[in-house]
C-alpha positions, 0 to 999 in steps of 0.5 A, spaced: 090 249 298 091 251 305 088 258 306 095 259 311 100 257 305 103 264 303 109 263 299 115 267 299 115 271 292 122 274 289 121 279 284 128 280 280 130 287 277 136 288 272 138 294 272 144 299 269 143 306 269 136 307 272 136 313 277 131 316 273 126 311 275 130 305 279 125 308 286 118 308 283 121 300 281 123 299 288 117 303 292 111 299 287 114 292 290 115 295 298 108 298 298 104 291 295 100 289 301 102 282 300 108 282 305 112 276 303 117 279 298 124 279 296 126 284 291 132 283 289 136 288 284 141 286 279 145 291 277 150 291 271 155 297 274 151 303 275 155 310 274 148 315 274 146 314 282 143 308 281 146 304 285 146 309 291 138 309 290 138 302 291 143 302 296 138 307 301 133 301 300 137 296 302 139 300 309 132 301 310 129 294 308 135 289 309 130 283 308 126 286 302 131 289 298 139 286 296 143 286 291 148 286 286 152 290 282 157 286 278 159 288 270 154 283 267 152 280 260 146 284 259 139 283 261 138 275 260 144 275 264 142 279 269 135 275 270 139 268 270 143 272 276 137 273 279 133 267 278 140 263 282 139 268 288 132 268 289 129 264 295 122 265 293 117 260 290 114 264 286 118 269 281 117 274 278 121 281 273 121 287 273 126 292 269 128 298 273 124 303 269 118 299 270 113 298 275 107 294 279 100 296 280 097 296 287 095 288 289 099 285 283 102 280 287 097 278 292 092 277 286 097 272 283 098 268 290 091 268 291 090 265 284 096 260 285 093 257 292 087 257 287 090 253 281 094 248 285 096 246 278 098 252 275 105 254 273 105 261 270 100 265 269 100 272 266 096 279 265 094 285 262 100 290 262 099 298 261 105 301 256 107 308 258 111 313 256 117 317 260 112 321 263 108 316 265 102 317 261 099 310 258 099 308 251 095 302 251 095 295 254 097 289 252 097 282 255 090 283 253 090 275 248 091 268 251 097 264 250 097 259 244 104 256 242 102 255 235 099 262 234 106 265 237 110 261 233 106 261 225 106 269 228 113 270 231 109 275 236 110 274 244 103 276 247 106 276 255 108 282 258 115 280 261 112 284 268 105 282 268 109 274 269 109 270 274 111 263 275 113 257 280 121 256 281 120 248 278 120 252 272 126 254 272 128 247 274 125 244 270 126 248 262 133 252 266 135 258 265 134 263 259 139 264 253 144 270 253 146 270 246 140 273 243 136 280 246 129 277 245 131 271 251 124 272 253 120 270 246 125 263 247 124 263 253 116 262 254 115 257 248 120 253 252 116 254 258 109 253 253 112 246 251 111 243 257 106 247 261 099 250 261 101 258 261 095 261 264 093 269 264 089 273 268 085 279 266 087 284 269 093 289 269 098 288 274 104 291 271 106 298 268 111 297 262 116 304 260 117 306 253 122 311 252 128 312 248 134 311 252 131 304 253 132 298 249 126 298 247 125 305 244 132 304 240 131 305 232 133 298 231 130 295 236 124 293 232 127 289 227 132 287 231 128 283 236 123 281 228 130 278 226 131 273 233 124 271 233 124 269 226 131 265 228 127 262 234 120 260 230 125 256 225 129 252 231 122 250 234 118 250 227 121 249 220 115 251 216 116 257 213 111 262 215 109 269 211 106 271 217 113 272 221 116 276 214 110 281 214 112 281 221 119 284 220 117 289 214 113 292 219 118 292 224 123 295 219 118 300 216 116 302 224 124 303 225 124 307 220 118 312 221 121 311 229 127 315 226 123 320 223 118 322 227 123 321 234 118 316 238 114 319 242 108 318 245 103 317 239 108 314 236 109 308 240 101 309 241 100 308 233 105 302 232 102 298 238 094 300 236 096 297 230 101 291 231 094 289 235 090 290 229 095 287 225 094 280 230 087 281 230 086 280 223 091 274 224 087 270 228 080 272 225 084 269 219 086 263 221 080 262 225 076 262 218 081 258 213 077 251 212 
């Protein structure tokens, strides 16, 4: 490919309520040094500040950074709204309390000028605390489609994801009656083209209790939707998504008790990656 070919690249944001975190989200896509950006914000009707955070970035980098702010569905919605304004060739999500490591987009354009065929590509992600502290790193294992369905497990960090926009013409837009939109999401996309990691860490991914995923329900909700996504792809029972959700419900329990926390989420994840381990060791080995 033309060493000259510096494609636009939209990173989307949905966001409601994150003045905590909204400007380290913001600051990590201005300060990439690849310089053909657009972030763009998806606010859901902020009441904490956050709107006049994002607003301060707009006045100061009006090409780089819009939004809008409008009463929405939800994060699904939220990133279709995005996906419809977006300029960009390539694209990409970032949650509001979420942020990109140093030279995170440069590395994904060199490898889509790389791979000419390449429609998404994803890589390491860092999962951190509210006070940043890493718990560990996840988007460490390839995508394989009969893996993430027999398992009902998502192996692609949603921050450390990139992709052409033919995609999105191609597959449409994402559900928005479900919470794990993105689990459904990326098996459509799986369907059709070749998904592809980098091993690197791109993107940092927060944990922390007024987030929907440290909620006490999240764990089971998000087992129960992905159990109902594998049956509406794959009809085969599988007693590996139901270990799944007897681990998501005892993990909510202990979540419960134990109030999250940072050896919490360090535990359950160290564990949830055992547990894959153990899973694809297992089928590697059955005749």
């Amino acid at each position: 490919m033309d060493n000259r070919y510096f494609p636009l690249v939209s990173i989307i944001t949905p966001v409601l309520n994150c003045s905590q975190y909204i400007e380290q989200c913001i600051q990590s896509v201005l300060s990439q040094d690849y310089p053909y950006v657009e972030h763009i914000l998806v606010d859901g009707g902020s009441n904490d500040g956050t709107l006049d955070i994002i607003k301060k970035y707009n006045g100061l980098y009006p090409d780089k950074v819009v939004f809008i702010s409008e009463p929405d569905r939800g994060a699904c919605n939220a990133w279709n709204k995005g996906w419809n304004l977006s300029k960009g060739e390539i694209l990409g999500w970032l949650g509001g309390d979420d942020f990109y490591e140093k030279g995170s987009i440069s590395t994904v354009v060199e490898f889509f000028k790389s791979n000419v065929d390449a429609y998404f590509v994803f890589g390491r992600c860092n999962l951190i605390d509210d006070k940043n502290r890493k718990i560990l790193t996840i988007g460490i294992k390839d995508f394989n489609i009969d893996n993430v369905l027999s398992s009902c497990t998502s192996v692609i960090p949603n921050p450390s994801a990139f992709y052409r926009k033919e995609v999105i013409k191609k597959i449409g837009h994402l559900r928005t009656d479900i919470n794990c939109c993105d689990f459904d999401y990326w098996i459509r996309v799986g369907q059709v083209y070749k998904i592809y990691r980098i091993d690197k860490v791109l993107s940092s991914f927060r944990i922390h209790r007024s987030s929907v995923s440290g909620s006490t329900t999240s764990y089971r909700t998000y087992a129960k939707e992905k159990y109902m996504i594998k049956k509406q792809f794959n009809k085969d029972f599988s007693i590996r998504c139901i270990m799944g959700y007897l681990f998501a419900y005892v993990a909510d329990m202990i979540k419960i008790i134990f109030k999250s926390g940072f050896w919490y989420y360090k535990l359950m994840y160290s564990l949830k990656n055992i547990w894959l381990g153990i899973q694809t060791m297992s089928k590697k080995i059955v005749p």
